[in-house]
PDB file of N, CA, C and O in Angstrom:
ATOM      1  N   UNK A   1       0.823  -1.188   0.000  1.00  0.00           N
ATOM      2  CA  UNK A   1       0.000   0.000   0.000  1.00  0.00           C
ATOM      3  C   UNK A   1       0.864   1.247   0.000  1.00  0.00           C
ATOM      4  O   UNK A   1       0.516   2.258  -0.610  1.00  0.00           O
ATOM      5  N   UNK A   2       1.970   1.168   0.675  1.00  0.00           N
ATOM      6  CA  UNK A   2       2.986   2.289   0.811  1.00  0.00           C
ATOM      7  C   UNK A   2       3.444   2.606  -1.012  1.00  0.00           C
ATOM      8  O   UNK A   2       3.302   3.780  -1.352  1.00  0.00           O
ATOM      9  N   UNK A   3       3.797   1.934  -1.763  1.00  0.00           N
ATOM     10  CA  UNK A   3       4.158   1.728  -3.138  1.00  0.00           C
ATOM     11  C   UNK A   3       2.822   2.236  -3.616  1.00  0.00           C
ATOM     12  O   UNK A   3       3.074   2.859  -4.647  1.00  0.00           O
ATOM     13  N   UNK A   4       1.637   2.278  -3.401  1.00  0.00           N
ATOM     14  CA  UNK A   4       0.859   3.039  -3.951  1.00  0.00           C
ATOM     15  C   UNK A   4       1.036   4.613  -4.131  1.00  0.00           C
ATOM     16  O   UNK A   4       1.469   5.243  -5.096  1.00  0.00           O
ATOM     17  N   UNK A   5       0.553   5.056  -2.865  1.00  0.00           N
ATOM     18  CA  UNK A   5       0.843   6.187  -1.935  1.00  0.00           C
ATOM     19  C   UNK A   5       1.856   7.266  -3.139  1.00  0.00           C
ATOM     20  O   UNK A   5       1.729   8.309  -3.782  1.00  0.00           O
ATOM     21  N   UNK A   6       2.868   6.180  -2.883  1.00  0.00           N
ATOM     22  CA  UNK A   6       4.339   6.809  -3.339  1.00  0.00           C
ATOM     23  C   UNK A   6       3.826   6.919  -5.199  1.00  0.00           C
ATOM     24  O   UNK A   6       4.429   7.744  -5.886  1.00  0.00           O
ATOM     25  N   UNK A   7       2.987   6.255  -5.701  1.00  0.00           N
ATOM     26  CA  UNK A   7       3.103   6.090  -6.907  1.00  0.00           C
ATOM     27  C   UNK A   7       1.777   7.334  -7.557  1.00  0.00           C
ATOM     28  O   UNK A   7       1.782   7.767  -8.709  1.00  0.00           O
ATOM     29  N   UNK A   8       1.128   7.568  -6.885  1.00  0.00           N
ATOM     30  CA  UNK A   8      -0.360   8.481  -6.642  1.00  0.00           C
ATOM     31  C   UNK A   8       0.713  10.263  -6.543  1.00  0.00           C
ATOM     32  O   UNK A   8       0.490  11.271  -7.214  1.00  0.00           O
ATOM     33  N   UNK A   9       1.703  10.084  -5.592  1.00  0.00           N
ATOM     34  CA  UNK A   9       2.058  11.098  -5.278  1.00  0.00           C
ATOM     35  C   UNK A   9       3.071  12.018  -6.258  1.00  0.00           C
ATOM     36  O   UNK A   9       3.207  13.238  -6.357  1.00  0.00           O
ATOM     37  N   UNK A  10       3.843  10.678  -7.063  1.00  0.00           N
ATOM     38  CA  UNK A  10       4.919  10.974  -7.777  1.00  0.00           C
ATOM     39  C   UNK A  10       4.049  10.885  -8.989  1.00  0.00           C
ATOM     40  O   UNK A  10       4.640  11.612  -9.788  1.00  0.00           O
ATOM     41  N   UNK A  11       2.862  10.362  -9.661  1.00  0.00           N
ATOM     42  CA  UNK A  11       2.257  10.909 -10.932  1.00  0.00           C
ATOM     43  C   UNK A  11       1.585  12.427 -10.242  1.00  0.00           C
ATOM     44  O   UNK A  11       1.997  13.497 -10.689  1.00  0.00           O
ATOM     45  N   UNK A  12       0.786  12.408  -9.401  1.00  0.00           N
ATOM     46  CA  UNK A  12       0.651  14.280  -8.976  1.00  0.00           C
ATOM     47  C   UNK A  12       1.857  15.285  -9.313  1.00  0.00           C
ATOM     48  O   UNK A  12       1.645  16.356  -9.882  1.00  0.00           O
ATOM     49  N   UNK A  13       3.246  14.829  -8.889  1.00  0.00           N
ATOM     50  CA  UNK A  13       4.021  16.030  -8.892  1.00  0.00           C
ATOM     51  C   UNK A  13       4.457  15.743 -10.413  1.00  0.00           C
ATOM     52  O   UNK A  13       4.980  16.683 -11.011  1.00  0.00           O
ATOM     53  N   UNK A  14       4.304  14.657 -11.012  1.00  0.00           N
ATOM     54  CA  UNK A  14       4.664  15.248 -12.836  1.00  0.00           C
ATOM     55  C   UNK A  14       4.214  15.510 -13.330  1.00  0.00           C
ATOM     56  O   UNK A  14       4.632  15.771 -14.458  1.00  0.00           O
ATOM     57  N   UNK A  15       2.652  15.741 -12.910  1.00  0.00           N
ATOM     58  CA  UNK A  15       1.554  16.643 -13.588  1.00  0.00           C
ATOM     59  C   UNK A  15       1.723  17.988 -13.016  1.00  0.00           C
ATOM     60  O   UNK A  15       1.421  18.947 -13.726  1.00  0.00           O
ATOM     61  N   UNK A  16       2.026  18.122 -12.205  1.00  0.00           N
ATOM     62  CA  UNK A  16       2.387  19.460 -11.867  1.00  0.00           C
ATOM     63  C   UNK A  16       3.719  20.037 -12.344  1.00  0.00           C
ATOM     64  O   UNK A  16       3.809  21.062 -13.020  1.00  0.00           O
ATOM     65  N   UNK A  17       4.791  19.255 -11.913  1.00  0.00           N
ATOM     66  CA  UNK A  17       6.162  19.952 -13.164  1.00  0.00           C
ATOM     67  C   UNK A  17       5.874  20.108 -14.471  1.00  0.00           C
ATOM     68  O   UNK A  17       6.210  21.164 -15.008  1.00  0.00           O
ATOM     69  N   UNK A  18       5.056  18.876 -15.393  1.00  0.00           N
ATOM     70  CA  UNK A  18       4.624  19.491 -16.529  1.00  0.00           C
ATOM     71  C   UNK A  18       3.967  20.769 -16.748  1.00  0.00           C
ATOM     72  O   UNK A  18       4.406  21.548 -17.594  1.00  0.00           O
ATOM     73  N   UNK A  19       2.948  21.038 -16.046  1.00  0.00           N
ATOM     74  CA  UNK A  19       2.134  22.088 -16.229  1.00  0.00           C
ATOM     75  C   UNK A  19       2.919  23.317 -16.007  1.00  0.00           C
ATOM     76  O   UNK A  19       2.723  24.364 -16.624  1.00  0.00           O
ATOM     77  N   UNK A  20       4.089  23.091 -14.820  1.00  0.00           N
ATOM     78  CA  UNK A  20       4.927  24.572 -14.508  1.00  0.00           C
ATOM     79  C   UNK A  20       6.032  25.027 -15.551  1.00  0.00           C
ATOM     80  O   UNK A  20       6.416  26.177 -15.765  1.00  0.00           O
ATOM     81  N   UNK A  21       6.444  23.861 -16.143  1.00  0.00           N
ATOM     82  CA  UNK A  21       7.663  23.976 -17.305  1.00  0.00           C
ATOM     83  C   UNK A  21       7.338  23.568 -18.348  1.00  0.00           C
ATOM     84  O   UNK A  21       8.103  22.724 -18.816  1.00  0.00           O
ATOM     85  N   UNK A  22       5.978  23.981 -19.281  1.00  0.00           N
ATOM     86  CA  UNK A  22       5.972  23.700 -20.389  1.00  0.00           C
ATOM     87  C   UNK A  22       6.968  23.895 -21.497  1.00  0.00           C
ATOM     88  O   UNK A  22       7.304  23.112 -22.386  1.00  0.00           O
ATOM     89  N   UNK A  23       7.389  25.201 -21.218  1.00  0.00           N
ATOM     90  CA  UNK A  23       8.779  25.017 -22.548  1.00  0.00           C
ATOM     91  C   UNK A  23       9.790  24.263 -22.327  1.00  0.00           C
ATOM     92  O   UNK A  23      10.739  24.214 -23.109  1.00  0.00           O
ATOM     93  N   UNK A  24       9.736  23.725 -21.471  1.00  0.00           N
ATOM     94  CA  UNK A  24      11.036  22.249 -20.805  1.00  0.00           C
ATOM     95  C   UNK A  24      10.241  21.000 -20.460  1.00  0.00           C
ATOM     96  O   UNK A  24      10.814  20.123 -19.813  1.00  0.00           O
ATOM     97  N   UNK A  25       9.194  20.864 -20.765  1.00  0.00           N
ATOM     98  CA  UNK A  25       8.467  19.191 -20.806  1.00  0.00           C
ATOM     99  C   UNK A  25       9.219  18.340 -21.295  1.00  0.00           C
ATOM    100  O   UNK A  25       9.381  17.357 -20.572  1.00  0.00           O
ATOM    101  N   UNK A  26       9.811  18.335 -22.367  1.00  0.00           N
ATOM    102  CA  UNK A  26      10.040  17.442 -22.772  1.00  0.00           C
ATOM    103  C   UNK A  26      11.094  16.524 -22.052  1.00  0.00           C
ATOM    104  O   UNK A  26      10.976  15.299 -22.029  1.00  0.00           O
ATOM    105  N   UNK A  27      12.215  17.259 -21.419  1.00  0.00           N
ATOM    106  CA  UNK A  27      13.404  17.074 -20.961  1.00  0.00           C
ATOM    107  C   UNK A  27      12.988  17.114 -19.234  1.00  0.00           C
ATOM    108  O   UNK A  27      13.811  16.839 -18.361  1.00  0.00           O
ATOM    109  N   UNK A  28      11.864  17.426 -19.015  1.00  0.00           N
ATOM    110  CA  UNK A  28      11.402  17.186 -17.616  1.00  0.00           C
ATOM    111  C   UNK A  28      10.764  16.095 -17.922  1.00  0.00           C
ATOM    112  O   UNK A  28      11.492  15.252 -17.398  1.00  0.00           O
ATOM    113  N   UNK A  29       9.686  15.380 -18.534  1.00  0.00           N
ATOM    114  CA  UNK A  29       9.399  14.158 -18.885  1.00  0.00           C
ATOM    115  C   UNK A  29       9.935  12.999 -19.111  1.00  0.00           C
ATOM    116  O   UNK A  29       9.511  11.877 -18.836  1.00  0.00           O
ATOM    117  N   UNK A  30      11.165  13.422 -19.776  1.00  0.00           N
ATOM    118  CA  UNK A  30      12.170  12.064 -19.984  1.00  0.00           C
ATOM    119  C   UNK A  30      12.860  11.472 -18.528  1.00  0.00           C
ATOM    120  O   UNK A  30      13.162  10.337 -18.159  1.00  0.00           O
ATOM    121  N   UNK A  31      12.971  13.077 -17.773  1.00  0.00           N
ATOM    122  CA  UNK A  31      13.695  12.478 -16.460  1.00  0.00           C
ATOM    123  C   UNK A  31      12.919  11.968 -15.758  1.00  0.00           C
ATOM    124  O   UNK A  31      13.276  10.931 -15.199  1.00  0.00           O
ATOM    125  N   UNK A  32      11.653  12.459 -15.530  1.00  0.00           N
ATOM    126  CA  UNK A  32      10.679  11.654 -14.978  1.00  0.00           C
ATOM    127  C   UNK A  32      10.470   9.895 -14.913  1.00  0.00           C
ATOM    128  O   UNK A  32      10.551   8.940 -14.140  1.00  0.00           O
ATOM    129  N   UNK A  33      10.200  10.199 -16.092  1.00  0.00           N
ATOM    130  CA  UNK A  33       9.845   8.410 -17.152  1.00  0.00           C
ATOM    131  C   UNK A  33      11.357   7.492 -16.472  1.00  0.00           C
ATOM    132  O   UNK A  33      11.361   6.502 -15.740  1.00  0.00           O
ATOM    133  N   UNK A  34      12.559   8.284 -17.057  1.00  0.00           N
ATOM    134  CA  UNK A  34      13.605   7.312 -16.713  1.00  0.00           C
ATOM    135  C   UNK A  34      13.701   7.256 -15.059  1.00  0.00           C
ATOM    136  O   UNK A  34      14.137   6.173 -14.669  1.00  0.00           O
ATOM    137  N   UNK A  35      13.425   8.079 -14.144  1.00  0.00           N
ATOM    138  CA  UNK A  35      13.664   7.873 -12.572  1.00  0.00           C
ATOM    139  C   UNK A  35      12.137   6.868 -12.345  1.00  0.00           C
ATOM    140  O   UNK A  35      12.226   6.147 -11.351  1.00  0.00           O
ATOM    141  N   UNK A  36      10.902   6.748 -13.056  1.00  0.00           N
ATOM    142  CA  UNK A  36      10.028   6.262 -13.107  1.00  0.00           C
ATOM    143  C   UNK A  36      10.664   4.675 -13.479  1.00  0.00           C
ATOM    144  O   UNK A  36      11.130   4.089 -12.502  1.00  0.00           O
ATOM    145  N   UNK A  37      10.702   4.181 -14.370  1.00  0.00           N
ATOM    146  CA  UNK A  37      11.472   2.971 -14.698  1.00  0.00           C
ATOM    147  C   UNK A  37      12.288   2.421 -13.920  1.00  0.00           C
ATOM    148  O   UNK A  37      12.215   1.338 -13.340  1.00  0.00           O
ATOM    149  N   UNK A  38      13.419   3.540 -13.921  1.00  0.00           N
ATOM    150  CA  UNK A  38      14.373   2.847 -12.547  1.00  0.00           C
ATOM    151  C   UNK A  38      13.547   2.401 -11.405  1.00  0.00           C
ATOM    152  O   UNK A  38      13.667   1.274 -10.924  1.00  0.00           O
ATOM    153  N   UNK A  39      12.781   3.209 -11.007  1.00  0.00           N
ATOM    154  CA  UNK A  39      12.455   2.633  -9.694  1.00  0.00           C
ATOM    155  C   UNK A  39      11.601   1.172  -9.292  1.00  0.00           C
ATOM    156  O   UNK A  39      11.493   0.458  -8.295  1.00  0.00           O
ATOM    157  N   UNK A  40      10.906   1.199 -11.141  1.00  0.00           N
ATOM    158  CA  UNK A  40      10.248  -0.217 -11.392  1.00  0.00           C
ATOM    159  C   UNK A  40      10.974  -1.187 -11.441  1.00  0.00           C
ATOM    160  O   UNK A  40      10.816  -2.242 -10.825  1.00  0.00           O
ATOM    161  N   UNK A  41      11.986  -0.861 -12.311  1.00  0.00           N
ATOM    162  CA  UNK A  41      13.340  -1.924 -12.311  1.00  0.00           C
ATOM    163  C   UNK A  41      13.804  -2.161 -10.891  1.00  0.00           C
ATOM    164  O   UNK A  41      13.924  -3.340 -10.556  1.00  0.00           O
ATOM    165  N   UNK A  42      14.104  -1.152  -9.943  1.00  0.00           N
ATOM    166  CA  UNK A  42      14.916  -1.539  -8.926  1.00  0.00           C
ATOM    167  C   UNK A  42      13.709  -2.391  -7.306  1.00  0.00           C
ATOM    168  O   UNK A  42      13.995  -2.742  -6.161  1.00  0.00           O
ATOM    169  N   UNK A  43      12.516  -2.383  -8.048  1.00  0.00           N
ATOM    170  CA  UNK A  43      11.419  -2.702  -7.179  1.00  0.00           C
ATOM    171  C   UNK A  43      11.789  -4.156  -7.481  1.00  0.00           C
ATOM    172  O   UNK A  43      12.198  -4.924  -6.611  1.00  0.00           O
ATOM    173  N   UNK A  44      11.561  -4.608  -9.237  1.00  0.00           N
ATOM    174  CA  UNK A  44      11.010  -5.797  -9.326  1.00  0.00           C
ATOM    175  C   UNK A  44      12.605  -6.628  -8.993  1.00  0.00           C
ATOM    176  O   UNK A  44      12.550  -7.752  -8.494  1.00  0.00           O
ATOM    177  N   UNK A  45      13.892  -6.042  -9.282  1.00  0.00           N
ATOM    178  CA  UNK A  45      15.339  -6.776  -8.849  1.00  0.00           C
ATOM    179  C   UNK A  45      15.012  -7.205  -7.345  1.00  0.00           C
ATOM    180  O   UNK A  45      15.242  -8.232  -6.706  1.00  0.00           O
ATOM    181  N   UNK A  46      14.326  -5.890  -7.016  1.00  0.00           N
ATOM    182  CA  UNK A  46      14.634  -6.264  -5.273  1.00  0.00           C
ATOM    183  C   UNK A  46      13.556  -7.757  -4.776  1.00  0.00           C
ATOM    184  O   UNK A  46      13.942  -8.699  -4.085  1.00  0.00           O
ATOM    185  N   UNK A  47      12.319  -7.597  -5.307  1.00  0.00           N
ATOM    186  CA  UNK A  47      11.785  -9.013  -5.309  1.00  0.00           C
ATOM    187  C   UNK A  47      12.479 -10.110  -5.721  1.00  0.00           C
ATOM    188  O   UNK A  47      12.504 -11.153  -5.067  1.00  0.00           O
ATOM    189  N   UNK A  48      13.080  -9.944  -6.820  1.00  0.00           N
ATOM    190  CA  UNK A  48      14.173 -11.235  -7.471  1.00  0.00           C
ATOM    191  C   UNK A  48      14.775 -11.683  -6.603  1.00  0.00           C
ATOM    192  O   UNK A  48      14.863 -12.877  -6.316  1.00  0.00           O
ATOM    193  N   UNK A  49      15.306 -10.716  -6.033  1.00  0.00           N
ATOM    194  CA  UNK A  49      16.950 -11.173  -5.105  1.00  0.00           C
ATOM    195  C   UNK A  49      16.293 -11.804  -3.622  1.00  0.00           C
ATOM    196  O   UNK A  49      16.807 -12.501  -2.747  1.00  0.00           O
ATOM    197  N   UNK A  50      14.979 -11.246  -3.766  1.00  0.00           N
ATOM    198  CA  UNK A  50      14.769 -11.743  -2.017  1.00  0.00           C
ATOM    199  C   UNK A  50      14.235 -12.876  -2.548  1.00  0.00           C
ATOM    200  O   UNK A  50      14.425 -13.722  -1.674  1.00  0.00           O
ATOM    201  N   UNK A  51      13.416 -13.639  -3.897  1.00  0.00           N
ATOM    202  CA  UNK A  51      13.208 -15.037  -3.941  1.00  0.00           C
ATOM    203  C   UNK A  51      14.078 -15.702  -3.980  1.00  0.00           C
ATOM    204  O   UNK A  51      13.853 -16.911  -3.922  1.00  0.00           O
ATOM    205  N   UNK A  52      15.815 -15.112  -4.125  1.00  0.00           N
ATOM    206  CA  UNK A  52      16.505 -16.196  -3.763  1.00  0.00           C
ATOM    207  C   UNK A  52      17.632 -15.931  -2.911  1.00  0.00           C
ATOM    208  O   UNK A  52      18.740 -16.468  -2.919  1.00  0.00           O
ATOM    209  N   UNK A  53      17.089 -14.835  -2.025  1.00  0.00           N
ATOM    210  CA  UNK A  53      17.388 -14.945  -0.487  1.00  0.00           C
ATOM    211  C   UNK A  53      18.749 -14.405  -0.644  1.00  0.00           C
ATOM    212  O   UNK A  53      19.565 -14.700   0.230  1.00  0.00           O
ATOM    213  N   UNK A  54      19.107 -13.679  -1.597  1.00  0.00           N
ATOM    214  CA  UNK A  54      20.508 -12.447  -1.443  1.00  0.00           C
ATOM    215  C   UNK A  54      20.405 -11.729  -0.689  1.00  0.00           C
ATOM    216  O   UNK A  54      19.267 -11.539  -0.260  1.00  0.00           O
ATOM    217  N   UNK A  55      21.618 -10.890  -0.085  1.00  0.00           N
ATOM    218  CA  UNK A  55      21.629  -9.641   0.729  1.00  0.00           C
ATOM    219  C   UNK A  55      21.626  -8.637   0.485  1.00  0.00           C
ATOM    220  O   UNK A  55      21.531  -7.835   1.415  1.00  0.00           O
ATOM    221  N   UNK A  56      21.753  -8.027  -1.217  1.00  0.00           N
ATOM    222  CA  UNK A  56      22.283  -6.611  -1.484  1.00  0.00           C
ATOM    223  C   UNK A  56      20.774  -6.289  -2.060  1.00  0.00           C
ATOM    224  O   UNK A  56      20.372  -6.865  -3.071  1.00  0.00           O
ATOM    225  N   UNK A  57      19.946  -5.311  -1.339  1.00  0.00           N
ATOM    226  CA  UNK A  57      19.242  -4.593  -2.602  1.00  0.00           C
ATOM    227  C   UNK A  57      18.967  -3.514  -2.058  1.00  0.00           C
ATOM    228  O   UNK A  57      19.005  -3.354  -0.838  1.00  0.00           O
ATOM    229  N   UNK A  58      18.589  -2.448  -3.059  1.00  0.00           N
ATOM    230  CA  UNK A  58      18.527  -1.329  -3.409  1.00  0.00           C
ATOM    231  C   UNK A  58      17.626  -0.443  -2.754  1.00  0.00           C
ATOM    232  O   UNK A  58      16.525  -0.979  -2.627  1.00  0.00           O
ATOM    233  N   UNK A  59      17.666   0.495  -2.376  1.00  0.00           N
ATOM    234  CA  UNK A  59      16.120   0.632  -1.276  1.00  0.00           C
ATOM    235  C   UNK A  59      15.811   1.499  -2.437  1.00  0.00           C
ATOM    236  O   UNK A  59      16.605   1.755  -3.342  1.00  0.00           O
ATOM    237  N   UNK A  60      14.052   2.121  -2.297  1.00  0.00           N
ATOM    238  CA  UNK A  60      13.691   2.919  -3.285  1.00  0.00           C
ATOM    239  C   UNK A  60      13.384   4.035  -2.465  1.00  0.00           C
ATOM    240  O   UNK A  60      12.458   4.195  -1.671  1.00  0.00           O
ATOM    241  N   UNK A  61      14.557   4.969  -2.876  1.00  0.00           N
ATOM    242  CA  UNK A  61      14.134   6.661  -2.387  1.00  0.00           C
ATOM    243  C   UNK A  61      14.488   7.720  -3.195  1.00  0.00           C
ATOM    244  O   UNK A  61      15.222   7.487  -4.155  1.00  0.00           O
ATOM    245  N   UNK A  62      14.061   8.963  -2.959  1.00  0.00           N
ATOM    246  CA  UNK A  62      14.692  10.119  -3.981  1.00  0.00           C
ATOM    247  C   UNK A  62      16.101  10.051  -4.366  1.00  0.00           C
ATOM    248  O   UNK A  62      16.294  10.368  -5.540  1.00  0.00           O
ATOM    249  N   UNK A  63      17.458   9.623  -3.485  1.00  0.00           N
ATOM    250  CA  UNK A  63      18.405   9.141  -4.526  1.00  0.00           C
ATOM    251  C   UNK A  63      18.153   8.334  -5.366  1.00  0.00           C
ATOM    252  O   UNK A  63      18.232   8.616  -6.562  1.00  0.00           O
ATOM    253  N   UNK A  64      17.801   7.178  -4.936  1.00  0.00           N
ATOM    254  CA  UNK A  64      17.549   6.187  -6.349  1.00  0.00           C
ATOM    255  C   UNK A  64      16.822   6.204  -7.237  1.00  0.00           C
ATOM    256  O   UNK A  64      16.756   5.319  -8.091  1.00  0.00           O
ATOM    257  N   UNK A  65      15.916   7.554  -7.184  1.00  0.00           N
ATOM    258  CA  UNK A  65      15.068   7.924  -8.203  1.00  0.00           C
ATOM    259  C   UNK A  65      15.977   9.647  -8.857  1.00  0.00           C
ATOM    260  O   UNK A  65      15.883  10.235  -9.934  1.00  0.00           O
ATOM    261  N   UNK A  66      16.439   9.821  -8.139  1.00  0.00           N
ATOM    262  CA  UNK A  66      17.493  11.214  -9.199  1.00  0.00           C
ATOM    263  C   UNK A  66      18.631  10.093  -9.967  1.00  0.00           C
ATOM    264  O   UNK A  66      18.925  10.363 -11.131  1.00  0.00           O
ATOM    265  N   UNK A  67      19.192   8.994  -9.406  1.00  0.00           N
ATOM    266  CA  UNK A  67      19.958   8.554 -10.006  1.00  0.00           C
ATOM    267  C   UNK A  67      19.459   7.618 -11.383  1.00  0.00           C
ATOM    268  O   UNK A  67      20.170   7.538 -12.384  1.00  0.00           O
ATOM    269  N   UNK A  68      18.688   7.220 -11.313  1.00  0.00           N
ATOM    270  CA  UNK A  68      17.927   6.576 -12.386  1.00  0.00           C
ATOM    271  C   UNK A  68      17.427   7.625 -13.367  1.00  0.00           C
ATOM    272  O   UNK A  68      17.378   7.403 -14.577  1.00  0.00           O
ATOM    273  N   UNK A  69      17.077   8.714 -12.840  1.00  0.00           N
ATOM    274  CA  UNK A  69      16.809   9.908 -13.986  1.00  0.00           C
ATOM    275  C   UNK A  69      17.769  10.310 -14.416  1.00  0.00           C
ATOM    276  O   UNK A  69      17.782  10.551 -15.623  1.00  0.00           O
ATOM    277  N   UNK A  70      18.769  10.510 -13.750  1.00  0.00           N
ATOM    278  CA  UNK A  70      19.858  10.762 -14.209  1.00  0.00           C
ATOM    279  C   UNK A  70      20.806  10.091 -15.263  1.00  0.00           C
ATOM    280  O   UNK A  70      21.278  10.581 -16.289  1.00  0.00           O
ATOM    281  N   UNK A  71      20.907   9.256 -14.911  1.00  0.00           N
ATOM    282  CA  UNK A  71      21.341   8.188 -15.964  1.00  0.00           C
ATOM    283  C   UNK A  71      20.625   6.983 -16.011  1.00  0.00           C
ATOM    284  O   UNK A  71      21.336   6.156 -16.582  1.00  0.00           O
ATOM    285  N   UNK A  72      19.759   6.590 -15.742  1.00  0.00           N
ATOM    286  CA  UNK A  72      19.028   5.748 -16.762  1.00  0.00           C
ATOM    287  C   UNK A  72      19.208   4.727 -16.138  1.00  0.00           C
ATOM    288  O   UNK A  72      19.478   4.847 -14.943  1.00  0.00           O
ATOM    289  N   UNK A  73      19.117   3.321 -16.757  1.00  0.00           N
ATOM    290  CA  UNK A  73      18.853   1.724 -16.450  1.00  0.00           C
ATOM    291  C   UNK A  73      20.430   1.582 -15.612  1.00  0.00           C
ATOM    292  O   UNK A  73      20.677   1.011 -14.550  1.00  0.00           O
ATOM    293  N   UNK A  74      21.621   2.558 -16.820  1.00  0.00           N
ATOM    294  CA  UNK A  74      22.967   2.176 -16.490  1.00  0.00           C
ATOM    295  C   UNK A  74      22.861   2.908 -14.861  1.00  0.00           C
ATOM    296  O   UNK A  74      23.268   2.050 -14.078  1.00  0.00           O
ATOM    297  N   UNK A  75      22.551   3.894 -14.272  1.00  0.00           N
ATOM    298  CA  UNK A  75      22.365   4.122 -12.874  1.00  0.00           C
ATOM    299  C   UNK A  75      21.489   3.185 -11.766  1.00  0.00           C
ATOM    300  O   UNK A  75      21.664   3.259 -10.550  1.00  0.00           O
ATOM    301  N   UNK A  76      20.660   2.425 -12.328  1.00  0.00           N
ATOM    302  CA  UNK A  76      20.010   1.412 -11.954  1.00  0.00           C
ATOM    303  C   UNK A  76      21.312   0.156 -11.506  1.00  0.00           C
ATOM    304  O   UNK A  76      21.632  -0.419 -10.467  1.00  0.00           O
ATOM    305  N   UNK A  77      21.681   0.154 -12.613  1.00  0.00           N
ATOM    306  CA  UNK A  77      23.086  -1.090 -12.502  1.00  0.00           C
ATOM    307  C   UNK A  77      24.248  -0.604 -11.941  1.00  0.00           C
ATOM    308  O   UNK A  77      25.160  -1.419 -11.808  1.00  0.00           O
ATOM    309  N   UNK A  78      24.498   0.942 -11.450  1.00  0.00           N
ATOM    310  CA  UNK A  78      25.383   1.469 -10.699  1.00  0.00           C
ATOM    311  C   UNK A  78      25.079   1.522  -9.584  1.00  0.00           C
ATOM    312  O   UNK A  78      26.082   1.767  -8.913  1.00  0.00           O
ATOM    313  N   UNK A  79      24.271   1.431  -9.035  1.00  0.00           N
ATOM    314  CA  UNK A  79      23.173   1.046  -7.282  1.00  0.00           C
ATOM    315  C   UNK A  79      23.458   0.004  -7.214  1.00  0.00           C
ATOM    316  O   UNK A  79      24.205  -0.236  -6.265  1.00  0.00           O
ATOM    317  N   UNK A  80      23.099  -1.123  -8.057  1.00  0.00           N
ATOM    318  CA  UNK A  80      23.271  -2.370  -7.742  1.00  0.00           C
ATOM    319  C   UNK A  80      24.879  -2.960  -7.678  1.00  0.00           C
ATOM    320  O   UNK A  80      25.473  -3.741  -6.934  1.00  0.00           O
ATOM    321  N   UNK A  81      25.193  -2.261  -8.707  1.00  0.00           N
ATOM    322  CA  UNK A  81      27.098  -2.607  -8.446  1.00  0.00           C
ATOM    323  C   UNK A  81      27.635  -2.105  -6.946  1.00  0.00           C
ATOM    324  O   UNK A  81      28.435  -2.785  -6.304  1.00  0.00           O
ATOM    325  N   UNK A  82      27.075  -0.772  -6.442  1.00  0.00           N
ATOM    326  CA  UNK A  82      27.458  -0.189  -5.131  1.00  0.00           C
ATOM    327  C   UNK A  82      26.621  -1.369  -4.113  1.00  0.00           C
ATOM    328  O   UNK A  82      27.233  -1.423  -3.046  1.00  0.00           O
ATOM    329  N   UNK A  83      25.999  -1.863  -4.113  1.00  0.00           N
ATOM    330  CA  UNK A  83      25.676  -2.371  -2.923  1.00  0.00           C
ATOM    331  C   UNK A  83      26.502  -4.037  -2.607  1.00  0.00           C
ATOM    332  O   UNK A  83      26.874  -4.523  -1.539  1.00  0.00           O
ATOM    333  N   UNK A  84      26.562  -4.530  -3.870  1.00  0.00           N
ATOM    334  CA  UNK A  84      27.401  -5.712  -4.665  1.00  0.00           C
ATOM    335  C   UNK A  84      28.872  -5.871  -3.791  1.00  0.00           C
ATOM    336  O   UNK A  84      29.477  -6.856  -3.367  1.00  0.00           O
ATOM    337  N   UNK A  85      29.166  -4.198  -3.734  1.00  0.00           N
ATOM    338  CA  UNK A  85      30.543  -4.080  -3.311  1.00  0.00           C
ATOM    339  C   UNK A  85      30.425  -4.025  -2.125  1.00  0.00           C
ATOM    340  O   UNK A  85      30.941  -4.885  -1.411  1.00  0.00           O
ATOM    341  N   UNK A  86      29.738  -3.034  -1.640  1.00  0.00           N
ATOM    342  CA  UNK A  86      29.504  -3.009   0.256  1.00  0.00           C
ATOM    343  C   UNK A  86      29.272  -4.949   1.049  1.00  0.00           C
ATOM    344  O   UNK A  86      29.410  -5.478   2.152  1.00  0.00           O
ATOM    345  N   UNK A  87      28.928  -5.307  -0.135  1.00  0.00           N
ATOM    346  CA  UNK A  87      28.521  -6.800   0.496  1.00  0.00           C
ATOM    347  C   UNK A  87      29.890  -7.645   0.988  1.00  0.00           C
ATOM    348  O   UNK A  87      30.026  -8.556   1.805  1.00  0.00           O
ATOM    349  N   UNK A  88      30.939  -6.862   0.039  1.00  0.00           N
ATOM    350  CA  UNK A  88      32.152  -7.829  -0.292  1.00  0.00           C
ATOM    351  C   UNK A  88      32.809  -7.956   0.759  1.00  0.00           C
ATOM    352  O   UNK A  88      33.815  -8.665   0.776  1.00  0.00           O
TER     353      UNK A  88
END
């Protein structure tokens, strides 16, 4: 239910950055979408890893959602490499 919440709240505020930066939508949208993805990606890894009972995963918060906007799937796989290493 918390993953709702969070998901209700974060489509509200990109309807609202859209509406405030229309001459920059586009490039506010993409970051959106890609910190949006990442965080789907780093949701459904983190289920993966706990069906087979690993230790490293990723928590989902505003870093891991600027970093996924930021760079994309490859920042997704740079979270997961950082935690990979803390494990070592």
């Amino acid at each position: 239910m918390d993953y709702g919440v969070i998901a209700i709240v974060a489509i509200c505020a990109l309807v609202l950055m859209i509406g405030a930066l229309k001459q920059k939508s586009k490039v506010v949208f993409q970051f959106v979408m890609r910190g949006a993805v990442g965080l789907v990606c780093i949701y459904f890894c983190n289920e993966f890893l706990e069906t087979r009972q690993l230790a490293f995963t990723v928590g989902i918060n505003p870093v891991s959602f600027l970093t996924a906007g930021c760079l994309g799937i490859g920042g997704v796989l740079l979270l997961y490499g950082i935690m990979f290493y803390q494990t070592l």
